[in-house]
N, C-alpha and C positions, 0 to 999 in steps of 0.2 A: 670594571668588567663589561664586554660587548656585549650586545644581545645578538643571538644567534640571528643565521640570516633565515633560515624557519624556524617556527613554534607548532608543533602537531600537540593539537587538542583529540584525547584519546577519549568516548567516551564506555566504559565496559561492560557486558552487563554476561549471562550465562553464556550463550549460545556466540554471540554474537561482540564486532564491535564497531563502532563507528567515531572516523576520523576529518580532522578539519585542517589544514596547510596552514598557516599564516606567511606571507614572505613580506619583508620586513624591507627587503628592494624595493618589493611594488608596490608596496605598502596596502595589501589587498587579503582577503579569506578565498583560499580557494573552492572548490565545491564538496561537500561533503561524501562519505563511500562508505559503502557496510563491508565489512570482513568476518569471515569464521573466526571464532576465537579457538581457533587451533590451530597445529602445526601448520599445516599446508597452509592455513589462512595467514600466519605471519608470514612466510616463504614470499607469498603475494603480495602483502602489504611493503614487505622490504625492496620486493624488484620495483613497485606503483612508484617507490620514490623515489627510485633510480633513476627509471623512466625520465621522470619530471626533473632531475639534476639537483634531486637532496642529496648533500654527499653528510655522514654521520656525523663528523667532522663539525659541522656548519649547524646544524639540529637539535633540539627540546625536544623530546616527550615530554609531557602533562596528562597527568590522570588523577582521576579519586580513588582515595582504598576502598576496593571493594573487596576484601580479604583473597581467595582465592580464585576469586574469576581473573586477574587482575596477573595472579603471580606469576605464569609461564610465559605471557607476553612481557613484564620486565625483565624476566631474563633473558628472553630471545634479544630485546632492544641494546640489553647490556653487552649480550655480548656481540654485538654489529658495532660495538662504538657510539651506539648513542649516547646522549646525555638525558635520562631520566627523573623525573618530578615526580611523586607520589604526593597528594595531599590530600588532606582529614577533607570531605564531604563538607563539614559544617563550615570551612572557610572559605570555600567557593563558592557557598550559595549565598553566603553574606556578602560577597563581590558585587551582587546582583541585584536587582529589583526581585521581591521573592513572588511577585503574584504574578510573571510574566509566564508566556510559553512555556511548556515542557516539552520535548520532542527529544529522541538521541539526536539530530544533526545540531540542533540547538544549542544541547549542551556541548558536544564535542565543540561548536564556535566559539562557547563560551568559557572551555578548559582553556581554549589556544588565545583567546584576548586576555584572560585570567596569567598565563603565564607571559604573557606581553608587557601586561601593568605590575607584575610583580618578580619579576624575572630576577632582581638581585636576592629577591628575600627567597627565592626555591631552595629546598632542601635537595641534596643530589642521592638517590635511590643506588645502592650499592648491593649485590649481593651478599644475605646475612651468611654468614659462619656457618657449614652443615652443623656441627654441634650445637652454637647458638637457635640454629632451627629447633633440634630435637630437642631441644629444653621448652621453647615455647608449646611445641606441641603437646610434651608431659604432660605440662603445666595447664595447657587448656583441658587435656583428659583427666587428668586428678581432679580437678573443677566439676566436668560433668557427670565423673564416677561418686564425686561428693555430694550432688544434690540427689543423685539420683539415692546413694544410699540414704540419706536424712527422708527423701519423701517415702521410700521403702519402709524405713524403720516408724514413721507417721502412721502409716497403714497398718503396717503388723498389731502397734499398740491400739489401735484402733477396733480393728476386727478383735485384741484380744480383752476387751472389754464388754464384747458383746454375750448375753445370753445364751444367744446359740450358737455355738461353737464350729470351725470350720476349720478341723485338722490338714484335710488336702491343700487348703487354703494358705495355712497360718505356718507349714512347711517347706512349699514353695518358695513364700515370702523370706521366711527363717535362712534358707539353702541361697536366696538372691543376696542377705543381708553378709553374710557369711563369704559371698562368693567376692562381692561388691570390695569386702574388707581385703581380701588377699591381693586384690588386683591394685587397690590403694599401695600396699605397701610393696606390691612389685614396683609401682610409677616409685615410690621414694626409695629403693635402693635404687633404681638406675639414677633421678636424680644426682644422689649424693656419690654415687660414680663419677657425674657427668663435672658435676660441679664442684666439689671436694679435691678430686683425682687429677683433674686437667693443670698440666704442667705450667699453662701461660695466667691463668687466672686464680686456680687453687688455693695459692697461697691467702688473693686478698679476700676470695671467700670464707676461707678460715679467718681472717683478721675480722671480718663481717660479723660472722658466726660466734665472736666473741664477747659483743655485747649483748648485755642483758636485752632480754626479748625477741633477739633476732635469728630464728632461725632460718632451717634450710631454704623452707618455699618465700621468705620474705627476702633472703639474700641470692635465692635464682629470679629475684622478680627487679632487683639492683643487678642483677649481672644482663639481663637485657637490656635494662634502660641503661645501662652505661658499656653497650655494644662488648661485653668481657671486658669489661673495667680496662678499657681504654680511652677510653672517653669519663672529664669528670663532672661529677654530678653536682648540682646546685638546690641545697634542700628548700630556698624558697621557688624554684622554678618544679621540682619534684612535687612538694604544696598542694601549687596551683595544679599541675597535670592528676595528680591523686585527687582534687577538690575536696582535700579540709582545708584552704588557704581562705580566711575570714574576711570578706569582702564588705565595706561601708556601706551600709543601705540609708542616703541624709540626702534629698535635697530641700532645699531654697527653708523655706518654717512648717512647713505641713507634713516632710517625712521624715523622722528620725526614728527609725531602728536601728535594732540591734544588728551590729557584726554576722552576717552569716555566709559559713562555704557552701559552694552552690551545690557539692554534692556529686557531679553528673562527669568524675574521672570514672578508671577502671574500677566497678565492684569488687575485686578479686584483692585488689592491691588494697583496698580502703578497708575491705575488712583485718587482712592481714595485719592492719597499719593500729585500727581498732583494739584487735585482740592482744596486740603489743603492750599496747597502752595499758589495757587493763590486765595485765601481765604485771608489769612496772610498778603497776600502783598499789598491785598487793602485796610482791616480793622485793621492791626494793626500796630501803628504806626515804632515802633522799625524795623520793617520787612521790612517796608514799605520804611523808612530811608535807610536799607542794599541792598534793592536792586535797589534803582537810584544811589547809591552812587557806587557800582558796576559797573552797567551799564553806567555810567558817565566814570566809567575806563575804558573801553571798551570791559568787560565780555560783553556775548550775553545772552538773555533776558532768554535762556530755561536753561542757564546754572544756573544761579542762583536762578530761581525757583528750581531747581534741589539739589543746596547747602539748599533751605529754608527749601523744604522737608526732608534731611538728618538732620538739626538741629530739625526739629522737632520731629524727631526717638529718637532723645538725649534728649529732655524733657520729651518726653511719658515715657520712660524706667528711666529718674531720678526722675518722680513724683511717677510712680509704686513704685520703689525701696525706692523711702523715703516714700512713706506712708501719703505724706500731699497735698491737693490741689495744684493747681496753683499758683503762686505769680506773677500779673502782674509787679510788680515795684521790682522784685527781683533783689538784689544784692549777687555777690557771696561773700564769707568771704575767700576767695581762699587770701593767703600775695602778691601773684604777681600782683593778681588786684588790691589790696591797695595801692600799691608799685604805681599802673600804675596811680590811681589817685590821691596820696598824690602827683607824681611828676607833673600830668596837672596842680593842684592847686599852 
């Protein structure tokens, strides 16, 4: 693969954005430019490059997620024919010396050398699916209509332990708890509309929806990560992006700890992933068997919900991938398992 003959280092923030050229000819950084981050402002930034003889054709953008500051300028670039980069913050800045300058032109220099030095490993930024949109969006308002009722319902029992009693108060609250609950289960019927209903993916989210543990908001959280299950999923690379994937903590003779995941994927999905687990481990028996028989060894209780959770990445991604429900009393036809029980017998 070439490397394009420019690299525009994008860098975004609310208002504003600012841009840095690399040409790859002159082997040079051109000077940096601030733009509106709005319409009018791409309008200008797309003629700037004309000007200068980027043709779309020829060109990288490079940016960091910055969720929605970010969004209306990939899609203008998308559709001019650029070739767009979106990448996670935390891996550009480890490109870098981290106690250097901060400055917007700085970093937009250092988007446009970042996508210079790693130009084959760029993910390519496509516009999502409008549905695949309005599912993340749900999904992020279910979330915040959830903490919001938990810290409502904290409060109500709160106040309603107190002495002196505060009906205007403890009503409010009641009418918020109440109202909070209706709006939850509006987001999960459009959900299960969005994601049940739909003709191209439906199906495999019913095949999802068929094993144990997994419901609706855990198999709309697999239908994003695997772009409407076109794309296939790899439950130790899922793991790692969720952070239960148990990582070695040993060097040289002075460190040896214990195994542990770092923690620091999406909240939303690790709890999900969580509640699964301890799901399994009370309702079904197989799971249920694996984890006193563990803990009898003397595994700790969250470690092995944490293994139940990872086997369960491995059946979700091997029922997608074969295309057939569930099988509670499955047996594998693997020869080594054969092997293992023609030798018990």
């Amino acid at each position: 693969m070439n490397t394009p003959k420019h690299l525009i280092g994008i860098d975004v923030s609310s208002e504003t954005f600012t841009s840095t050229v690399y040409d790859a000819l002159a082997n040079a950084y051109g000077k940096a430019s601030d733009w509106a981050n709005t319409p009018e402002g791409f309008v200008a930034f797309h003629e700037d490059l004309s000007r200068q003889g980027i043709h779309p054709d020829e060109a990288l953008a490079c940016m960091e997620s910055t969720g929605v500051y970010a969004e209306a300028l990939c899609y203008f670039l998308a559709a001019q024919n650029y070739a767009v980069s979106v990448e996670a913050p935390r891996k550009t800045k480890r490109a870098f010396h981290p106690d250097g300058p901060k400055t917007d032109p700085i970093d937009s220099r250092q988007l446009a050398e970042y996508a210079l030095r790693f130009f084959d490993q760029l993910p390519r930024w496509t516009p999502p699916e409008a549905l695949l949109e309005q599912v993340r969006v749900l999904l992020t308002t279910r979330e915040q209509f959830t903490r919001q009722l938990t810290a409502t319902k904290n409060t109500l029992t709160s106040i309603g332990r107190k002495v002196v009693r505060t009906p205007v108060a403890e009503n409010a609250l009641q009418q918020t708890v109440d109202d909070l609950k209706d709006r939850i289960k509006t987001i999960d019927r459009e959900l299960k509309r969005i994601v049940t209903g739909h003709g191209g993916w439906g199906p495999s989210a019913a095949l999802a929806m068929s094993i144990p543990g997994v419901g609706l908001l855990l198999t709309a959280h697999c239908l994003l990560l695997s772009q409407g299950f076109t794309q296939p999923l790899n439950p130790r690379q899922m793991a790692s992006h969720f952070g239960i994937c148990p990582r070695p903590r040993q060097s040289g003779t002075s460190l040896r700890g214990r195994p542990q995941s770092r923690r620091s994927g999406p909240p939303q999905l690790r709890k999900l992933l969580y509640l699964a687990s301890m799901s399994l481990r009370t309702h079904q028996q197989s799971f249920r068997h694996y984890f006193l028989r563990k803990v009898e060894a003397g595994k700790s209780k969250r470690l092995v919900l944490n293994n139940i959770a990872n086997k369960l990445l491995k059946v979700i991604t091997a029922v997608l991938k074969s295309g057939t429900p569930f099988i509670p009393d499955y047996r594998s036809v693997n020869p080594l398992f054969l092997k293992k029980q023609w030798t018990a017998s």
